[in-house]
N, C-alpha and C positions, 0 to 999 in steps of 0.2 A: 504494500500500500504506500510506495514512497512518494505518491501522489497529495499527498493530505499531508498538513503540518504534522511535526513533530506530536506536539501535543495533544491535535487531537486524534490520530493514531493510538497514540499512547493510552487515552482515557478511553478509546473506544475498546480496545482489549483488555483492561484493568476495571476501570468507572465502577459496574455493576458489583465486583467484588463487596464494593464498602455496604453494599445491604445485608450478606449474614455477616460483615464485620460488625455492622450497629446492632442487628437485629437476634445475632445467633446466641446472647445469653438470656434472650428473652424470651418468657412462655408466650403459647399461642394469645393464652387468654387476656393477658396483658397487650398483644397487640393489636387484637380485636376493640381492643376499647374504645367507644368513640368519645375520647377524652373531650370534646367542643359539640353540644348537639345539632346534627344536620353536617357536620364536617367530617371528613374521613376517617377513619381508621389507620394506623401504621398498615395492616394487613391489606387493605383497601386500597394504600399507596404502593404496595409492593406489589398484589394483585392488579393493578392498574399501569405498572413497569411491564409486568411476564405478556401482558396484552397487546403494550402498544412499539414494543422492537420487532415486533412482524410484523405488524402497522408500514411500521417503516421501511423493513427490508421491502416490501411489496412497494410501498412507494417509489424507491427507489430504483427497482425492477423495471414497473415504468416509466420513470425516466430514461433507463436505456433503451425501455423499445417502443416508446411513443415520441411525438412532436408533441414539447411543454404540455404533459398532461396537468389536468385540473385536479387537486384534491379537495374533496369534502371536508369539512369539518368533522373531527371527531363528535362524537356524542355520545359518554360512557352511558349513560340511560337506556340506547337504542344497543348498546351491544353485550348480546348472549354470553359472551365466552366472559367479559368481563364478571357478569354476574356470579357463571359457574367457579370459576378463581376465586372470588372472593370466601367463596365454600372450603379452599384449599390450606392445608398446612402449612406451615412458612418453611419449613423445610421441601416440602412441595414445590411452594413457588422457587422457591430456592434454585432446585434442577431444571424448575422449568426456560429460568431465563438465564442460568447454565447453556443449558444445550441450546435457547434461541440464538445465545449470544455468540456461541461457537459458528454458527450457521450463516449468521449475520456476516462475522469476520474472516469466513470463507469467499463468502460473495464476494465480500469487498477488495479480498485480496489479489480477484480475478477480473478485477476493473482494470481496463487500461484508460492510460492518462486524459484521452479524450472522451470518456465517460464520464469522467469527473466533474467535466465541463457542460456537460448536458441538462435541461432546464424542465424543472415542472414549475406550478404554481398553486397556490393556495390564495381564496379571496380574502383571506385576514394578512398573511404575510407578503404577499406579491410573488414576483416571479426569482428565483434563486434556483444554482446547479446544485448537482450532485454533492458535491464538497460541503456545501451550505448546507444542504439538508443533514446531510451528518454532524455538523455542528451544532444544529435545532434540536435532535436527535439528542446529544449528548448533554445540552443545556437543560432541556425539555426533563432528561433523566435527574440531572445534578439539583432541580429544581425539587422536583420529589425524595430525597435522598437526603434534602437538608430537610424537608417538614418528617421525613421518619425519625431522620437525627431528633428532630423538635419532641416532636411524640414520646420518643421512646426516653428522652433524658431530663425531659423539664417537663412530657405533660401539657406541651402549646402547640 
């Protein structure tokens, strides 16, 4: 992937780790808590990680073999598989976004340079390539990953 900054290289093979780093001395039951009523769960935000890295792999897919495809807006309410997750063990989710992630960085490993360059769009963010969208990708994660941090050490 010598395509893509250092960095964010780096986090896209690493990132995901820090969730059973924050999350692995903690019971399910504690993370199920919806410590803020009406606002997620830790579990809910980890279940909400294992959903949307194939989200994006597919995205991304698209972009190589479409002209600037459109993305939808997500809507965790309208999707199934989110809900069924939320069902699952944190150890569970655990493998799950193991092995997405593994799959994920296969793909990407097999992008050549001028795929990186290649354009979809989304009506909230506009139009941005390949590279970009892996960076959304990664922010999008690193976003969720501090509110587990929050959850799980302060309870916010």
């Amino acid at each position: 992937m010598q395509h893509l900054p250092f960095s964010v290289e780096l986090r896209l093979r690493t990132q995901h780790l820090s969730i059973g780093e924050i999350t692995g001395p903690v019971s399910d039951e504690v993370l199920r808590q919806e410590v803020t009523p009406g606002k997620w769960s830790a579990i809910d935000n980890i279940a909400h990680l294992a959903v949307f890295q194939p989200i994006f792999q597919r995205r991304l897919q698209r972009i190589a073999d479409e002209e600037i495809p459109l993305f939808e807006p997500y809507i965790w309410q309208d999707d199934v598989l989110f809900a069924e997750y939320r069902g699952l063990t944190n150890r569970e989710l655990l493998v799950q976004v193991r092995q997405d992630r593994e799959a994920f960085i296969r793909y990407t490993d097999g992008l050549k340079a001028e795929d990186f360059k290649r354009k979809g769009r989304h009506p909230v963010y506009g139009t941005f390539n390949a590279a970009q969208l892996i960076e959304m990708f990664l922010l999008h994660e690193a976003h969720h990953l501090f509110t587990i941090f929050k959850l799980v050490n302060f309870g916010k």
